[in-house]
VEXLOLUM-568245 format. One record per residue (C-alpha): residue number from 1; y, x, z. Coordinates in steps of 0.1 Angstrom, whole numbers, plus 2048, in hexadecimal, padded with zeros to 3 digits. Layout:
REM VEXLOLUM-568245
+-----+-------+------+-----+
: seq : north : east :  up :
+-----+-------+------+-----+
: NUM :     Y :    X :   Z :
...
+-----+-------+------+-----+
***
This chain:
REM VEXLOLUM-568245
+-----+-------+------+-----+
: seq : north : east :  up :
+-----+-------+------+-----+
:   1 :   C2B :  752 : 8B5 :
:   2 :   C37 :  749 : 894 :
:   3 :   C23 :  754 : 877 :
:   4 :   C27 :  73E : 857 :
:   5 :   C47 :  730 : 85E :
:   6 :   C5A :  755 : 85F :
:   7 :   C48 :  763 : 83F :
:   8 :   C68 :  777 : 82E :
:   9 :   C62 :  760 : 80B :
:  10 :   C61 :  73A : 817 :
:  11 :   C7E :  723 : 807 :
:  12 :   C9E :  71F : 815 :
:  13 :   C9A :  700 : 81A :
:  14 :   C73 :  700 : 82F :
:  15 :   C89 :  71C : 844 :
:  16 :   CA5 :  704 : 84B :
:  17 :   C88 :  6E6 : 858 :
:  18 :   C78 :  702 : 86B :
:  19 :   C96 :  706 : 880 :
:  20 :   C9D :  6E5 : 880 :
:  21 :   C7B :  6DB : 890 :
:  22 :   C7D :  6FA : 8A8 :
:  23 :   CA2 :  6F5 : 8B6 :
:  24 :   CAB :  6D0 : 8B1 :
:  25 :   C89 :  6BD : 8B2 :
:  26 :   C7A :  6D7 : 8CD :
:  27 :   C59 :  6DC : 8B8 :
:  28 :   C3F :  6F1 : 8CA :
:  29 :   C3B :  710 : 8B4 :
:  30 :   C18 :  709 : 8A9 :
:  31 :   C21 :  6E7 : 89B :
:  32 :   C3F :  6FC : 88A :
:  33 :   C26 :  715 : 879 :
:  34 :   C0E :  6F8 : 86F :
:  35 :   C29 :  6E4 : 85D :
:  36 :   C32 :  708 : 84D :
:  37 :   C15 :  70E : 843 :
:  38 :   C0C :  6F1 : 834 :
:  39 :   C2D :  6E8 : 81C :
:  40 :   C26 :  70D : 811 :
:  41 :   C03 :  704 : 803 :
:  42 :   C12 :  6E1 : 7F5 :
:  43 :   C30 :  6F7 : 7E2 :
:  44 :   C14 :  70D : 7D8 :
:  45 :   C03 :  6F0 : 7CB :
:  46 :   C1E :  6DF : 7B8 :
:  47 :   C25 :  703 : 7A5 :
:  48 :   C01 :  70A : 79C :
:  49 :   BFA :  6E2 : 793 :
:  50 :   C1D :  6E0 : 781 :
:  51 :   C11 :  702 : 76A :
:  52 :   C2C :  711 : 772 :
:  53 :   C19 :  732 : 781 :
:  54 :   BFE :  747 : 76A :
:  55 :   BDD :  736 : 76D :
:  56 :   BCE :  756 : 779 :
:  57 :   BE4 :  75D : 797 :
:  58 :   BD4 :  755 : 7B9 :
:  59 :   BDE :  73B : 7CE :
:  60 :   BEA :  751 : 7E9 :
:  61 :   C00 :  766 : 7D5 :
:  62 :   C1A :  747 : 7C2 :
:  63 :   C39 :  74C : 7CD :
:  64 :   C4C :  72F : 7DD :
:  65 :   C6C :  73C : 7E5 :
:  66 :   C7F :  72A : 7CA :
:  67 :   C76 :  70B : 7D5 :
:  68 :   C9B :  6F7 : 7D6 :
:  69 :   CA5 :  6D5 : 7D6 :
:  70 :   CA5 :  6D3 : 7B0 :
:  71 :   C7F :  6D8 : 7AE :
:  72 :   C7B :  6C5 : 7D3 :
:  73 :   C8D :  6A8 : 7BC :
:  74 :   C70 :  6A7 : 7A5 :
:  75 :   C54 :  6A3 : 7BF :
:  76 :   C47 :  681 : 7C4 :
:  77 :   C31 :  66C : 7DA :
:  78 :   C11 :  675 : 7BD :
:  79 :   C16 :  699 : 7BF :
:  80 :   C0D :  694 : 7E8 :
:  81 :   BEE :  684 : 7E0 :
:  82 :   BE0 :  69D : 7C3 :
:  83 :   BE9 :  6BA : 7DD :
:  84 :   BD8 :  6A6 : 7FA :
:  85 :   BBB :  69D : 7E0 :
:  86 :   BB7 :  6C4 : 7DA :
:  87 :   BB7 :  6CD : 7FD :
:  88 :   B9B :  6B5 : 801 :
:  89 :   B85 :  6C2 : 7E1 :
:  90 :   B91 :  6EC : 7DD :
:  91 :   B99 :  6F3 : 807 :
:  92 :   B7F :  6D5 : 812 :
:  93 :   B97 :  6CD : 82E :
:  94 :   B8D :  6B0 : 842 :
:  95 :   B9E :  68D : 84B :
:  96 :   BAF :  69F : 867 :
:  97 :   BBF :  6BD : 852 :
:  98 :   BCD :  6A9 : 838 :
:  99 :   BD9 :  68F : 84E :
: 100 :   BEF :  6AD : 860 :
: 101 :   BF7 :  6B6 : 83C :
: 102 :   C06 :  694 : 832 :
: 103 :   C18 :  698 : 853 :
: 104 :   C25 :  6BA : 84F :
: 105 :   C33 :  6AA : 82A :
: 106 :   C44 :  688 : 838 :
: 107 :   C59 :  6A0 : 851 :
: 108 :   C66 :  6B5 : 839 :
: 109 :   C6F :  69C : 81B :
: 110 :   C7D :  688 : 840 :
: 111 :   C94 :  6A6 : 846 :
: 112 :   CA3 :  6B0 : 826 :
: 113 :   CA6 :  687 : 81C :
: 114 :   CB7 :  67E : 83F :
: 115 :   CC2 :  69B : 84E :
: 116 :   CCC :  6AF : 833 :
: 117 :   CD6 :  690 : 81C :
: 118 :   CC9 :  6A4 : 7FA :
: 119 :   CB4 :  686 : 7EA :
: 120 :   CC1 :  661 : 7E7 :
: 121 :   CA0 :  652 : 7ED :
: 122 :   C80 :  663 : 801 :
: 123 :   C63 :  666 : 7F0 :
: 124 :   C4C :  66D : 808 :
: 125 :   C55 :  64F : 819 :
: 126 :   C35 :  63A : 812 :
: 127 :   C1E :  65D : 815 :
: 128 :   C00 :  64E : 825 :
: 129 :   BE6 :  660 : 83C :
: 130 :   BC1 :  668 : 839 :
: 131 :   BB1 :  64F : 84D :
: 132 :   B9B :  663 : 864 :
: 133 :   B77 :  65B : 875 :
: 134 :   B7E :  653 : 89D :
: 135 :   B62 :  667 : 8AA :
: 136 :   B5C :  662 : 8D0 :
: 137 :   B62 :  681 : 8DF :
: 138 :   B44 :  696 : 8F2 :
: 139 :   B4E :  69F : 912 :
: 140 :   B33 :  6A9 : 933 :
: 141 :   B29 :  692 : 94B :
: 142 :   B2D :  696 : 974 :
: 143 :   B0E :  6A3 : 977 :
: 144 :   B0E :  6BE : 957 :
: 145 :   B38 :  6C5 : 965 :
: 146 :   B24 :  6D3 : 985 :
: 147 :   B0D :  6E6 : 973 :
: 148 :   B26 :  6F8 : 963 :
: 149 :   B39 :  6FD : 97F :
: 150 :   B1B :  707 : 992 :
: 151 :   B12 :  720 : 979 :
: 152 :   B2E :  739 : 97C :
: 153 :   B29 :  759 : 988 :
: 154 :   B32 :  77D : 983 :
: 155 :   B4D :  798 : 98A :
: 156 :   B65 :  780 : 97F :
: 157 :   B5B :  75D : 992 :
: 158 :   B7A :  754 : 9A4 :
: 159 :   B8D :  753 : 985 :
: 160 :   B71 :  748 : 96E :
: 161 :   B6E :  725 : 989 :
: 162 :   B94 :  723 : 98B :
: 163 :   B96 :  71F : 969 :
: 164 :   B78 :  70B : 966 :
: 165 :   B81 :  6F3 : 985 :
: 166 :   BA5 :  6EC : 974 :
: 167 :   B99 :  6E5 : 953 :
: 168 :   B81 :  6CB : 960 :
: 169 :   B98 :  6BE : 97E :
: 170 :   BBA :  6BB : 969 :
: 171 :   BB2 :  6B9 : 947 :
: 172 :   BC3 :  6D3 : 937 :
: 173 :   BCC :  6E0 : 912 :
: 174 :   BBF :  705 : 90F :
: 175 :   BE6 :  70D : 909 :
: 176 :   BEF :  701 : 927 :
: 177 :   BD8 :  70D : 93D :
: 178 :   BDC :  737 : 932 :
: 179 :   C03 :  72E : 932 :
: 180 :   C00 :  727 : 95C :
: 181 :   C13 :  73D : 972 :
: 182 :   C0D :  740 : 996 :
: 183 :   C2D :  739 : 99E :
: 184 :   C2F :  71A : 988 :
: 185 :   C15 :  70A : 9A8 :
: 186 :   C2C :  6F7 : 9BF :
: 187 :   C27 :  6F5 : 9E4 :
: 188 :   C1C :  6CA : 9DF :
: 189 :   C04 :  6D8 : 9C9 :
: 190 :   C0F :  6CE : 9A9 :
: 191 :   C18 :  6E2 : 98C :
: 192 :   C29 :  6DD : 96B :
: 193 :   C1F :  6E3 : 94C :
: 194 :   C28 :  6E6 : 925 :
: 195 :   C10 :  6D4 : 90D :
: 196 :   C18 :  6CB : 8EC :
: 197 :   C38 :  6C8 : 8DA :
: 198 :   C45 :  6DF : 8F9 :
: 199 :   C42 :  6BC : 90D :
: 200 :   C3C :  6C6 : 935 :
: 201 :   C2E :  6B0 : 94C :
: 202 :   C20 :  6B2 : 971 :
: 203 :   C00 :  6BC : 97C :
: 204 :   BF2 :  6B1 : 99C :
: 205 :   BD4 :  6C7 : 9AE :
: 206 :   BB9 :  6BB : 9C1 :
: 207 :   BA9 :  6CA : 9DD :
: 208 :   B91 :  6DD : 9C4 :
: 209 :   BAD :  6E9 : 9AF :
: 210 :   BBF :  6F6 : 9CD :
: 211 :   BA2 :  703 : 9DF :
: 212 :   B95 :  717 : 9BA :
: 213 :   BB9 :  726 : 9B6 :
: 214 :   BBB :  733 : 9DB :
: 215 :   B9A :  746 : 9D6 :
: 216 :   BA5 :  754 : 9B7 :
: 217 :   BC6 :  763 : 9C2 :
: 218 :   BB5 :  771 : 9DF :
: 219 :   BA7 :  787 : 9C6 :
: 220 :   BBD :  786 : 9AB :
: 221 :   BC9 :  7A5 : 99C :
: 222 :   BE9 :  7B2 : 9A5 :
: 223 :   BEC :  7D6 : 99C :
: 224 :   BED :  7E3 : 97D :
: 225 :   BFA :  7C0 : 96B :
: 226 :   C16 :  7C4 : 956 :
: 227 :   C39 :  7BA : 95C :
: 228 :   C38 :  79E : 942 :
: 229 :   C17 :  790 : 953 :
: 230 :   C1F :  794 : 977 :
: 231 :   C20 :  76E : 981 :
: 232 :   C04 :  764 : 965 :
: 233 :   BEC :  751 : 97D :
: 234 :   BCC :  759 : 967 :
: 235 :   BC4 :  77C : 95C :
: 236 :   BAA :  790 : 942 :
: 237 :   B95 :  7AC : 94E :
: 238 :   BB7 :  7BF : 93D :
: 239 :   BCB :  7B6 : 957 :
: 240 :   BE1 :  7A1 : 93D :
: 241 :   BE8 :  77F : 939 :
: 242 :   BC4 :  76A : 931 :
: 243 :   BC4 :  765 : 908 :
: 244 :   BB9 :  743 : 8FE :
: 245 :   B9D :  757 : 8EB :
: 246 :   B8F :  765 : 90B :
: 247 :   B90 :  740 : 91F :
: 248 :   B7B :  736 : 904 :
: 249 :   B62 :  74F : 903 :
: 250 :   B60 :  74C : 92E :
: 251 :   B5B :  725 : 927 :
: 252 :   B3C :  727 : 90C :
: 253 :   B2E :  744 : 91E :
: 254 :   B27 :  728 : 93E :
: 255 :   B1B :  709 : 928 :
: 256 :   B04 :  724 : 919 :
: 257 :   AFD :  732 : 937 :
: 258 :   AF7 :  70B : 945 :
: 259 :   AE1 :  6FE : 926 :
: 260 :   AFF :  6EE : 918 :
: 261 :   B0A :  6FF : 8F7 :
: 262 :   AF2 :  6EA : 8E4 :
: 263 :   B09 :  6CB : 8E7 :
: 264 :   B26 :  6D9 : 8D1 :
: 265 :   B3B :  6DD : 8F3 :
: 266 :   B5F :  6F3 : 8F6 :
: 267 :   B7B :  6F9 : 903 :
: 268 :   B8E :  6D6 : 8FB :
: 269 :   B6E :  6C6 : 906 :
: 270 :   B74 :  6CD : 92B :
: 271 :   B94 :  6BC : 929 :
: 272 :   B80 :  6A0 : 918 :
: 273 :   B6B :  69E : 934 :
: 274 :   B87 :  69A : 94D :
: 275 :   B95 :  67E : 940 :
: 276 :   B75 :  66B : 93E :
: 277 :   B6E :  676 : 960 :
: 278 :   B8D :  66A : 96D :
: 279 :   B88 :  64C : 959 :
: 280 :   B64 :  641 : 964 :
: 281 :   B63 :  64B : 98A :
: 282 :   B8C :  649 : 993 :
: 283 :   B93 :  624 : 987 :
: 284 :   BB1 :  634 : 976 :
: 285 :   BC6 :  620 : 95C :
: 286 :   BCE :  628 : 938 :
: 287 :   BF0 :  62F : 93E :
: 288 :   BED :  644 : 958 :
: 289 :   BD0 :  659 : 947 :
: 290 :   BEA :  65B : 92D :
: 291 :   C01 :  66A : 942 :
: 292 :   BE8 :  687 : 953 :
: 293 :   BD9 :  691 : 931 :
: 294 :   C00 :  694 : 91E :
: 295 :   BFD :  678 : 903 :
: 296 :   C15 :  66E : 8F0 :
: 297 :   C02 :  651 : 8E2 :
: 298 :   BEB :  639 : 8F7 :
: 299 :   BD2 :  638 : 8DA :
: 300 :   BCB :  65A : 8DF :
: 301 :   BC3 :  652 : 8FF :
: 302 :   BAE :  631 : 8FC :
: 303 :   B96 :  644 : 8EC :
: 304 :   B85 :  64A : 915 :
: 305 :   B86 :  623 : 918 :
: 306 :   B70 :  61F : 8F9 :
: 307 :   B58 :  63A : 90B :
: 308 :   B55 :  628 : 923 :
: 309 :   B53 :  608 : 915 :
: 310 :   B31 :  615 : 900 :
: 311 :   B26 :  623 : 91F :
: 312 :   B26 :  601 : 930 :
: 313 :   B16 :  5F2 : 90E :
: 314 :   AFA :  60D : 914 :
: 315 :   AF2 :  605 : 935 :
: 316 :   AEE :  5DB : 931 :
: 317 :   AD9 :  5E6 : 910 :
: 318 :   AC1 :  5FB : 926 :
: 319 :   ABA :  5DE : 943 :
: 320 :   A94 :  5D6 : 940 :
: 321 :   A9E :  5B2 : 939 :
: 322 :   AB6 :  5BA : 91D :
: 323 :   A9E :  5AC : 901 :
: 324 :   A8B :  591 : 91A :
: 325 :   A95 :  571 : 905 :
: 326 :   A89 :  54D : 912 :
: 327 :   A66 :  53C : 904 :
: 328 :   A6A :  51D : 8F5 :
: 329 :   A57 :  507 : 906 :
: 330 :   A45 :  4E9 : 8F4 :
+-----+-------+------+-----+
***
């Protein structure tokens, strides 16, 4: 659902890249809405950094919509880095926000210098990104995955396990996991699925997958669901389709139930923990981790490989004869 990038006032031109990046370079609507959202804080910016609102009017109230190619023209590769210089100081965005930022930036200077052909020369070209920390990322081990599985309960525990059991068995995105339809589960038991940048790929279900999904359609609703919802395979206590909002409460509820919301745990972290699980105890390659999880880059998904690779570094540093060194002897 588009928000920012269907606001009534944004420039003709940010209107003509949003449908460019919906209809010709199949842009998932969230990324649409974050690249919209973004260029109108930088015109924002530029306007209030430029004098050219009154000093006392608030941020959220400068008007961009006469942003046109003649100011556009004026921008240059400094004015990037004093907005991405106040994001950091006035919004304290992180590494990770203004790096989206100077990516949201780069497209659109990209689309009306190439596409559109309305500057000679880019000059957002050279626009660097905000090198970011590579934090390893937390995930449960086999033994804390069975906990949590072993914890659910309640009126809802055929769903509540489904749910948990594909997270943890398939690695899933929270989008593509409320987005499943019954119907979408093929008789080899596979399925397909959207992740980001609309970009499907296959899913294959294991015996516990399979097993978790026929116990929950044996009591899945099926009265009283709406037309629009009929095939949704998971469903709220409303009968609709499940709300990412709601998977996430189900999934902290159990690592609190478990002992587990101390460790900063969520949603994402599940499908963290798959891919490490698949990594350590399936002797499964890079590239075809790559290919389970939806990656577009293999250094995203290296990241399990270094995990791994401290793991092993752990282990040999805790043998009782890691710091036995030879005597000299006279």
């Amino acid at each position: 659902m588009l928000k920012y990038a269907k606001q009534p006032n944004l420039p003709p031109l940010l209107k003509d890249f949003v449908n460019h990046e919906l209809a010709i370079r199949n842009r998932s609507e969230l990324t649409v809405d974050e690249y919209a959202l973004d260029l109108i804080l930088f015109f924002r910016f530029l306007k209030q950094y430029r004098n050219l609102v009154p000093p006392t009017l608030a941020f959220e109230d400068i008007d961009i919509s006469d942003i046109d190619i003649a100011f556009l023209r004026t921008v240059s590769l400094a004015d990037a880095y004093a907005f991405l210089s106040y994001c950091k100081s006035e919004r304290d965005n992180d590494a990770a926000a203004r790096a989206r930022k100077s990516s949201s930036i780069r497209a659109f200077f990209r689309y009306i210098s190439v596409q559109q052909k309305l500057l000679d020369e880019n000059p957002m070209q050279e626009l660097e990104t905000p090198k970011q920390k590579k934090a390893q990322p937390k995930y449960l081990t086999l033994e804390e995955s069975m906990r949590l599985l072993d914890s659910v309960d309640g009126k809802f525990k055929e769903r509540d396990y489904c749910i948990l059991t594909l997270f943890l068995n398939c690695g899933l995105r929270l989008s593509e996991l409320v987005s499943i339809n019954y119907t979408d589960i093929k008789d080899n038991h596979t399925l397909v699925v959207t992740g980001k940048g609309n970009k499907q790929r296959t899913v294959y279900l294991n015996d516990a997958c399979m097993t978790a999904i026929k116990n929950y359609m044996a009591v899945r609703p099926v009265d009283r669901v709406p037309q629009k919802d009929k095939t949704a395979l998971f469903l709220s206590s409303r009968f609709q389709r499940i709300s990412p909002k709601t998977v996430q409460h189900i999934v902290y509820m159990y690592l609190d139930k478990c002992g587990l919301s101390d460790r900063g745990l969520s949603v994402h972290k599940l499908r963290h923990t798959a891919a490490t699980l698949m990594y350590q105890y399936g002797n499964v390659d890079v590239l075809v981790l790559k290919e389970i999880l939806g990656h577009e880059n293999l250094g995203t998904t290296e990241i399990y490989t270094h995990i791994v690779n401290d793991q092993l570094k752990k282990a040999s540093d805790a043998n009782p004869l890691a710091k036995v060194k030879q005597t000299k002897k006279d």
